[in-house]
C-alpha positions as a Markdown table, in Angstrom:
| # | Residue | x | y | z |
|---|---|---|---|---|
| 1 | Unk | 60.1 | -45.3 | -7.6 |
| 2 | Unk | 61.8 | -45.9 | -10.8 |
| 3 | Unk | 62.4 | -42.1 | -12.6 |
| 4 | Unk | 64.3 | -41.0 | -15.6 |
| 5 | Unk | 67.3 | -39.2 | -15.1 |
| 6 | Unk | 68.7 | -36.2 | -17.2 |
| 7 | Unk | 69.9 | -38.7 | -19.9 |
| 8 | Unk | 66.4 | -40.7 | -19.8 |
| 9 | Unk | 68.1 | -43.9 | -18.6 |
| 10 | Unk | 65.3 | -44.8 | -15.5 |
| 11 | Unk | 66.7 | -45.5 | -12.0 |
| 12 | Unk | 65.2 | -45.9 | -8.9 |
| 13 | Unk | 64.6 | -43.6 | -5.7 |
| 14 | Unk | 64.1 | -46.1 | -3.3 |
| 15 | Unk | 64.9 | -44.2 | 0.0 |
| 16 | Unk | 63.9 | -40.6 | 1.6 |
| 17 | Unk | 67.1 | -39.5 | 1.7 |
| 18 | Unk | 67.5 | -40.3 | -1.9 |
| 19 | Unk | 64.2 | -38.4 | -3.3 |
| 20 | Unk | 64.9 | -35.9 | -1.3 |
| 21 | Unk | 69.0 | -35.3 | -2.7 |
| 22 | Unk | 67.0 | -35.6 | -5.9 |
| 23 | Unk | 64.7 | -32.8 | -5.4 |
| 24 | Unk | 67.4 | -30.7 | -4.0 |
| 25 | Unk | 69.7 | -31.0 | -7.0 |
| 26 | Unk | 66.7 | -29.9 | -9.1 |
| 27 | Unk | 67.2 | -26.9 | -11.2 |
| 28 | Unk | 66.1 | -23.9 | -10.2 |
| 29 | Unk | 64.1 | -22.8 | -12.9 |
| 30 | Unk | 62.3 | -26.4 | -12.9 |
| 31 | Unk | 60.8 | -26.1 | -9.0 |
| 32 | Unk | 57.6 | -24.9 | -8.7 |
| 33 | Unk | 54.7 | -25.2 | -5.9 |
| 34 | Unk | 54.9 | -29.4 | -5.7 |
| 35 | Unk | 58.6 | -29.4 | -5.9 |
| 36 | Unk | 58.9 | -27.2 | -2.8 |
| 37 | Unk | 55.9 | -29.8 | -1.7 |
| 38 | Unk | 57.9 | -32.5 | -2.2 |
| 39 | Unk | 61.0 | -31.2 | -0.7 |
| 40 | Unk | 59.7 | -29.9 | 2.5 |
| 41 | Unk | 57.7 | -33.4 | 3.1 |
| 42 | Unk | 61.1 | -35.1 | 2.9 |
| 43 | Unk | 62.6 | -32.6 | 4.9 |
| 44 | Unk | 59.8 | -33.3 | 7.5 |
| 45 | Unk | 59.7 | -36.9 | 7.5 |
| 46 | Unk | 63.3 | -36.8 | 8.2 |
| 47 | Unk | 62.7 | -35.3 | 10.8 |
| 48 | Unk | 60.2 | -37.2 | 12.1 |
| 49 | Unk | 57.5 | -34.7 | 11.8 |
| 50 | Unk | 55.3 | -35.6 | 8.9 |
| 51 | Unk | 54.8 | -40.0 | 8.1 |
| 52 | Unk | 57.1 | -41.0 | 5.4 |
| 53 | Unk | 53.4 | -42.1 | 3.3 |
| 54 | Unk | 53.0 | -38.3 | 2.8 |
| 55 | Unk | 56.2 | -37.6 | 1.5 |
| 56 | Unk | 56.2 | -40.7 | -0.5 |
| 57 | Unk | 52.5 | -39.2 | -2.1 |
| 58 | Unk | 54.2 | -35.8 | -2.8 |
| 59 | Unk | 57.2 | -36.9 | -4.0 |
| 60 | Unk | 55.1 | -38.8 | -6.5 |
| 61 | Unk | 53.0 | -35.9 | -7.1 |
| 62 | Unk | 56.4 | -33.9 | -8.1 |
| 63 | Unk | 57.7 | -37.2 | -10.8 |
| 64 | Unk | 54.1 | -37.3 | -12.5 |
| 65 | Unk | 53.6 | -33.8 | -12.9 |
| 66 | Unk | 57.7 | -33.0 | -14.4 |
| 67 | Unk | 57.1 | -36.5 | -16.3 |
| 68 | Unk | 60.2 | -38.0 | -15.0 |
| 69 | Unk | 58.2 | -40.9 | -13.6 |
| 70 | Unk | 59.4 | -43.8 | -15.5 |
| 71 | Unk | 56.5 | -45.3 | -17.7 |
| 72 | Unk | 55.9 | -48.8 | -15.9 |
| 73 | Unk | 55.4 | -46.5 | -12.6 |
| 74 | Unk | 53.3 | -44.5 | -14.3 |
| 75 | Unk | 50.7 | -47.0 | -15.4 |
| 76 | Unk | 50.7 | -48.0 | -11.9 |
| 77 | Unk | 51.1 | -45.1 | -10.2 |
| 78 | Unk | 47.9 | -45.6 | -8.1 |
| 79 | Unk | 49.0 | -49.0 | -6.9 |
| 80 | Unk | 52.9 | -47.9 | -6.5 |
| 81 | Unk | 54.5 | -48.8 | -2.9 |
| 82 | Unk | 57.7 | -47.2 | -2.5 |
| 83 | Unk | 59.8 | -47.6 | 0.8 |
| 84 | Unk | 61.2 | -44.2 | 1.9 |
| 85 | Unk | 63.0 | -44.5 | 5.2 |
């Protein structure tokens, strides 16, 4: 899932553990209710107690609604396969 980083040079989040150290370095005063989705779904898969689909959906959720998904993502957003593991 290609996202822009704090300088707005897009890079990819191609693994769980990756979206997940992503969402945990977030700022504080930038997490809100789909963050702390997002983050507890990786959390869970990781565990092996949610599928990784679900946290792939919310950690997709989280990038569309901060606008850090990158722009080619976001036009196909709906068709996006990412592989978390």
């Amino acid at each position: 899932m290609p996202i822009f980083d704090g300088l707005d040079f897009p890079h990819g989040v191609a693994t769980l553990w990756e979206a997940f150290a992503m969402l945990n370095e977030w700022p504080s005063y930038g997490r809100d209710a789909t963050h702390e989705a997002a983050l507890d779904a990786c959390r869970d898969a990781m565990a092996d107690e949610c599928d990784v689909e679900t946290a792939r959906a919310k950690v997709l959720a989280f990038a569309l609604s901060t606008g850090i998904l990158a722009y080619e993502a976001r036009a196909a957003h709906t068709t996006l396969r990412v592989e978390l593991m």
